[in-house]
C-alpha positions in Angstrom: 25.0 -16.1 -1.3 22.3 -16.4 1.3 18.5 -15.9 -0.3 17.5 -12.5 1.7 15.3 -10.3 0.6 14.6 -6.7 2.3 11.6 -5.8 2.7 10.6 -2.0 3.9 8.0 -0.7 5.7 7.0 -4.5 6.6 4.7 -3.8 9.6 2.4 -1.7 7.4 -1.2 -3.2 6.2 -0.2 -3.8 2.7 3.5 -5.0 3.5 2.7 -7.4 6.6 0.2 -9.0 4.4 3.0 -9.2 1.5 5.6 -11.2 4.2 3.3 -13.3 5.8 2.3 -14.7 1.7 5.7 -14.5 1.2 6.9 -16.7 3.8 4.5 -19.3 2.8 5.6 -19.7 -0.4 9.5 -19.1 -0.1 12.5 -20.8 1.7 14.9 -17.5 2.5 14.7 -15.2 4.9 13.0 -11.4 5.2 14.6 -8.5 7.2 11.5 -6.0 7.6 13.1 -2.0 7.5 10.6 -0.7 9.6 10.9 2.5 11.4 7.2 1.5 13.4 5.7 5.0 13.3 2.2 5.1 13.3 1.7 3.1 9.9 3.7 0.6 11.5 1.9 -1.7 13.7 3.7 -4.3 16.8 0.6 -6.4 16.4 1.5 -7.3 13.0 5.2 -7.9 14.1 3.6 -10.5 16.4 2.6 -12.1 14.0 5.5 -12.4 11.5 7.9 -13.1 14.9 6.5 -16.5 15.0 8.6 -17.5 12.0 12.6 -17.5 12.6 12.9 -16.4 8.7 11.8 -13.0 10.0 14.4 -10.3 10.9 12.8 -6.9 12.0 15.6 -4.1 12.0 13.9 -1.2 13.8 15.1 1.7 11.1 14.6 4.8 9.6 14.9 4.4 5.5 16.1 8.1 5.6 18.8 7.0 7.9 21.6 6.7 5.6 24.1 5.7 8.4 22.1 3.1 10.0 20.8 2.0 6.3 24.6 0.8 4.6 25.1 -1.5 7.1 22.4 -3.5 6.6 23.2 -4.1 3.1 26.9 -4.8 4.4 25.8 -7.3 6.8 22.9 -9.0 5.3 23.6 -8.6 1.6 20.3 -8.8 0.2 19.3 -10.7 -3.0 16.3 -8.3 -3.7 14.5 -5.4 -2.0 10.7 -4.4 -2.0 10.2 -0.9 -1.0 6.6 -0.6 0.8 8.2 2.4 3.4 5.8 5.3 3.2 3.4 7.7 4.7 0.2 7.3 3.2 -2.8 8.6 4.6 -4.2 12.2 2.4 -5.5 13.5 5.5 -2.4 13.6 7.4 -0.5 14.8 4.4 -2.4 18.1 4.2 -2.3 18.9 7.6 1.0 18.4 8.2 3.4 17.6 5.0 6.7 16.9 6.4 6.9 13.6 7.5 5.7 12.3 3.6 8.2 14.2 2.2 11.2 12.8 4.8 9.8 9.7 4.3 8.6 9.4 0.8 11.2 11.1 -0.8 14.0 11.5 1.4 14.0 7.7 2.6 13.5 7.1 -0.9 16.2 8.5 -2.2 18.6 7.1 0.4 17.5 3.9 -0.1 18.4 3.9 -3.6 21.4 5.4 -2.6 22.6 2.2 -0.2 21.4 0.2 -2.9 23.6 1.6 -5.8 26.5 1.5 -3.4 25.7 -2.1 -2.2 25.2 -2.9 -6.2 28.6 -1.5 -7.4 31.0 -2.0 -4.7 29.7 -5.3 -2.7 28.1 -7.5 -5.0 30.0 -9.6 -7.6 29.2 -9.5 -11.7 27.2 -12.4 -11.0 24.8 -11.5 -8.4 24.4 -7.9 -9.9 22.5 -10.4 -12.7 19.7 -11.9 -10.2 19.5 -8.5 -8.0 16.2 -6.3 -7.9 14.2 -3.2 -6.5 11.0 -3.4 -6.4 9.1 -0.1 -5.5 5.7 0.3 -4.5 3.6 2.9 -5.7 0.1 4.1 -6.0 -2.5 5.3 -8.8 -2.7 8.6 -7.2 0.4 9.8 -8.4 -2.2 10.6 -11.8 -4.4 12.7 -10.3 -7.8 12.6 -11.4 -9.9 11.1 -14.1 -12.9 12.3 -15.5 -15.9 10.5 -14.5 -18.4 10.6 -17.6 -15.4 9.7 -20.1 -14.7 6.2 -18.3 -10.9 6.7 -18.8 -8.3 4.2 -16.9 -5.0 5.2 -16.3 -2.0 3.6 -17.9 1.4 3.3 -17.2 2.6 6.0 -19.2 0.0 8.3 -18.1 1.5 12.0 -17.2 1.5 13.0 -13.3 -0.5 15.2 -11.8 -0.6 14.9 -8.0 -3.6 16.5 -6.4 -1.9 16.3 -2.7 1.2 16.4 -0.8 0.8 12.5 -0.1 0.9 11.7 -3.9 3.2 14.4 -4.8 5.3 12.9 -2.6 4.9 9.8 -3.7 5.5 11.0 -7.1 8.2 12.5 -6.1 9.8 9.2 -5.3 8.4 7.5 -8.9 10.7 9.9 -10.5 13.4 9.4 -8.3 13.9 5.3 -8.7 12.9 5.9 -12.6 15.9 8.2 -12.8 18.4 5.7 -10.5 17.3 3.2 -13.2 18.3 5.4 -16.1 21.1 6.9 -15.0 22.8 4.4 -12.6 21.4 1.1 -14.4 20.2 -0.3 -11.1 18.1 -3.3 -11.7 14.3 -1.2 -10.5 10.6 -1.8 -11.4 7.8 -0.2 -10.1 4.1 -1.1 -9.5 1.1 1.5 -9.2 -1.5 0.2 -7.1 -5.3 1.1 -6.6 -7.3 1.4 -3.4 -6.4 -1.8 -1.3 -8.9 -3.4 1.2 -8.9 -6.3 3.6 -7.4 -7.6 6.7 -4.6 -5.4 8.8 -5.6 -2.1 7.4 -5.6 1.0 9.8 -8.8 2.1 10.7 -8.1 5.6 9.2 -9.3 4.5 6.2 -12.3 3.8 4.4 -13.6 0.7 4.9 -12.1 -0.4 8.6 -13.6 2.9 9.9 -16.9 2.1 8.6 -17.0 -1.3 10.0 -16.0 -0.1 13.3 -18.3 2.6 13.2 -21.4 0.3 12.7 -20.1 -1.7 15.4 -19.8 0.7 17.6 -22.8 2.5 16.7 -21.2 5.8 15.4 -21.7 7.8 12.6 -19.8 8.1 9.7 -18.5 11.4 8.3 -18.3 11.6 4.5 -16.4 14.1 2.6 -18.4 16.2 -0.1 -21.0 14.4 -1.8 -19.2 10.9 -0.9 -19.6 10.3 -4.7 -15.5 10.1 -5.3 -15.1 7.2 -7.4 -12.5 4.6 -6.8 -10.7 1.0 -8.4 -10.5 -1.6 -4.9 -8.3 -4.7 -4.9 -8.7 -6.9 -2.0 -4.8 -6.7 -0.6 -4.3 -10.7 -1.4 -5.0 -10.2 -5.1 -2.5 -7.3 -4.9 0.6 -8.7 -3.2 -0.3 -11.5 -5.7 0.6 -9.4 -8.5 3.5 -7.9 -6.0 4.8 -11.3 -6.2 4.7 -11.8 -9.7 6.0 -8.6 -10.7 8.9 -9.5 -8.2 9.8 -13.3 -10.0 8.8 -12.1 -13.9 8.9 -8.1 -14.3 11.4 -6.8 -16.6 13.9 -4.1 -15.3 13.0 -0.6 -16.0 9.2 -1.5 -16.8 6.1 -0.3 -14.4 2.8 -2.2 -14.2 -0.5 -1.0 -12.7 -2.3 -3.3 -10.6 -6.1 -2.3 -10.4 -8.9 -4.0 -9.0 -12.2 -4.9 -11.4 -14.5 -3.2 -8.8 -15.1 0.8 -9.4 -17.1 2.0 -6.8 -18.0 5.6 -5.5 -17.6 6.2 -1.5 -21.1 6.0 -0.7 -21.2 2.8 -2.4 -18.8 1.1 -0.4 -20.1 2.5 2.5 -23.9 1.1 1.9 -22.6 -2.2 1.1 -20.6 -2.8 4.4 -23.7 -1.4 5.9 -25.9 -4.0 4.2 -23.8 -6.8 5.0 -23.1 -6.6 8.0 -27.0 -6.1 8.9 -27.7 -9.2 6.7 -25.4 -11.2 9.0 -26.8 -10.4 11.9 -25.1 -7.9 13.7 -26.9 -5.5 15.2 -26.8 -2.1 13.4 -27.8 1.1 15.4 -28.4 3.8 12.9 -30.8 3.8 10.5 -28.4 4.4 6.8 -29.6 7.8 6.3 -28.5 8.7 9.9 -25.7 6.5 9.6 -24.1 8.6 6.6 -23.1 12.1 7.4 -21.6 14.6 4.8 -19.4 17.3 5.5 -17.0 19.7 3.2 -15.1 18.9 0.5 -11.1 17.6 1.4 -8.9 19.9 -0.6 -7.4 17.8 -3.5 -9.5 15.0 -3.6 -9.8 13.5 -6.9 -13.5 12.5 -8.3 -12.0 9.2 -10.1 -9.1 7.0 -10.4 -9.3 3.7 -12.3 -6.2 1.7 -13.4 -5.7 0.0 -16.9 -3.8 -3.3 -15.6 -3.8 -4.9 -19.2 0.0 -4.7 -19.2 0.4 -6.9 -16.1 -2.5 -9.6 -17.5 -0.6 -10.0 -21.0 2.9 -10.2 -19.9 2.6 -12.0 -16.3 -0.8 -13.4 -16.8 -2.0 -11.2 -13.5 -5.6 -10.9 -12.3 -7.6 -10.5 -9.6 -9.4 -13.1 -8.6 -11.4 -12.0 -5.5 -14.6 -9.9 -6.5 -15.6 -7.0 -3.9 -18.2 -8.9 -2.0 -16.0 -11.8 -0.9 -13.5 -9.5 -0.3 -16.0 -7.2 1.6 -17.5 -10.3 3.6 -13.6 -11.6 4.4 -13.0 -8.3 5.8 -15.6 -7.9 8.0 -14.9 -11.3 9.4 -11.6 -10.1 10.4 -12.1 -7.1 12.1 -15.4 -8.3 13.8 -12.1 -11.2 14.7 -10.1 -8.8 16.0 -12.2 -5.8 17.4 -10.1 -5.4 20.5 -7.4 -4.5 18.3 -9.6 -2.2 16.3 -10.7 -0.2 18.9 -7.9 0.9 20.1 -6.0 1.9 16.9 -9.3 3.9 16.1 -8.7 5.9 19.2 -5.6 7.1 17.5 -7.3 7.7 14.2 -10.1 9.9 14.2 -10.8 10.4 10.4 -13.4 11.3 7.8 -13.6 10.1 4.1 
């Protein structure tokens, strides 16, 4: 059996960064699911093109008909489920697409995989077969900020927005699959992600291009929402190892070391990037701009990730300001490329 592994939702910032890793370190070949809405970026595709192991199959995970087929014709030794609608902002104003996506596509997926499981794959390959899914700390809700609490993996759910009850939504989903159907899942929760590829709807890409471009930047509330970061390398890191040495049925948090509140993050992007040189047209305190609250948004997450450190010997390894510094590099790299998605992405934070 050929080594292929399917990966979904491959042109998105945390899964493009997760192949192009991948196909550094392994000999098969990927077939990125990717449906290319807005999440889903050609210029990333570009980029994975330039290596024959990458198949991109232009699909729609909720697309049950288009989905089977690609299991019959590829058969797949593993599959990493990245697919999803992610941004907060877009979930509250319009739900629908997170929950086709996220839970719909979801549950089809598993769907084509317990078929592909039990009817196409012999007793023996059923034994090296496995779904990974990708999820996200929000799915807890919110800490409390004075009791410095981290979340665990058995922590209950309480999603504060459609976006994380959607995602959720399809936590409960693969658990269940598992339980009921036996399929051979795992599931990571991951905290804030930053670095190269992100869209510049979020966080830290919007502030960089901001100061570049001379803007201000609108913060929700009193910007003082707290927050774990992972630079993205260190996460599809532990990805990686959760793939190779995870046991079936478990889920492990990956968390960054770094707990920082908005305005924090903001200031030292804003720092840096003066330090270095680049010219900076707002002074901070007319650089920052708050506005009202977002509905639902949490004060705190934080991730215990002591289960992943004991059992696969996981840990980040990049600390915020070399992970800060390597970002701005990338984007100041790539700021034709950052202008234009931001066009498309008017956000605040």
């Amino acid at each position: 059996m050929e080594n292929i592994s399917f990966i979904t939702g491959g042109a998105g910032f945390i899964g493009s960064n997760f192949i192009l890793r991948w196909l550094k370190n392994e000999t098969g070949k990927i077939v990125n699911i990717d449906k290319m809405t807005y999440a889903g970026n050609p210029y990333f595709l570009t980029e994975m093109e330039k290596e024959s192991r990458h198949i991109h199959e232009k699909v729609d995970i909720a697309d049950r008909d288009r989905l089977l087929p690609l299991f019959r014709d590829y058969r797949p030794k593993t599959v990493i489920h990245f697919a999803g609608e992610s941004h907060v902002d877009r979930s509250i104003t319009d739900p629908s697409p997170f929950l086709h996506t996220n839970i719909i596509g979801t549950f089809t997926l598993l769907e084509a995989v317990r078929h592909y499981f039990f009817q196409l794959l012999s007793h023996e390959d059923q034994q090296d077969f496995r779904f990974l899914h990708i999820s996200t700390d929000e799915v807890f809700g919110s800490l409390n900020l004075q009791h410095n609490e981290k979340f665990t993996e058995t922590s209950c759910y309480e999603p504060s927005t459609p976006y994380a009850a959607s995602k959720a939504s399809g936590d409960h989903l693969v658990r269940a699959w598992q339980k009921t159907y036996r399929l051979p899942t795992i599931s990571v929760h991951c905290s804030n992600n930053y670095g190269q590829r992100q869209s510049p709807e979020k966080l830290i890409p919007k502030t960089i291009i901001n100061i570049l471009n001379g803007n201000p930047m609108t913060v929700y509330g009193d910007g003082l929402h707290r927050r774990n970061w992972l630079y993205v390398d260190d996460c599809c890191d532990a990805i990686y190892q959760v793939w190779k040495q995870g046991r079936i049925g478990e889920r492990y948090n990956i968390g960054g070391f770094t707990e920082k509140n908005v305005l924090s993050v903001i200031e030292t992007i804003y720092n840096f990037m003066k330090e270095t040189g680049i010219r900076v047209v707002l002074p901070i305190w007319d650089f920052i701009r708050l506005t009202s609250d977002r509905p639902g948004n949490d004060r705190c997450y934080a991730l215990n990730s002591e289960k992943i450190k004991t059992e696969l010997g996981w840990e980040p390894v990049t600390d915020f300001d070399t992970g800060i510094k390597r970002t701005i590099d990338w984007y100041q790299e790539h700021r034709d490329w950052l202008n234009e998605a931001a066009d498309r992405n008017q956000n605040v934070f």
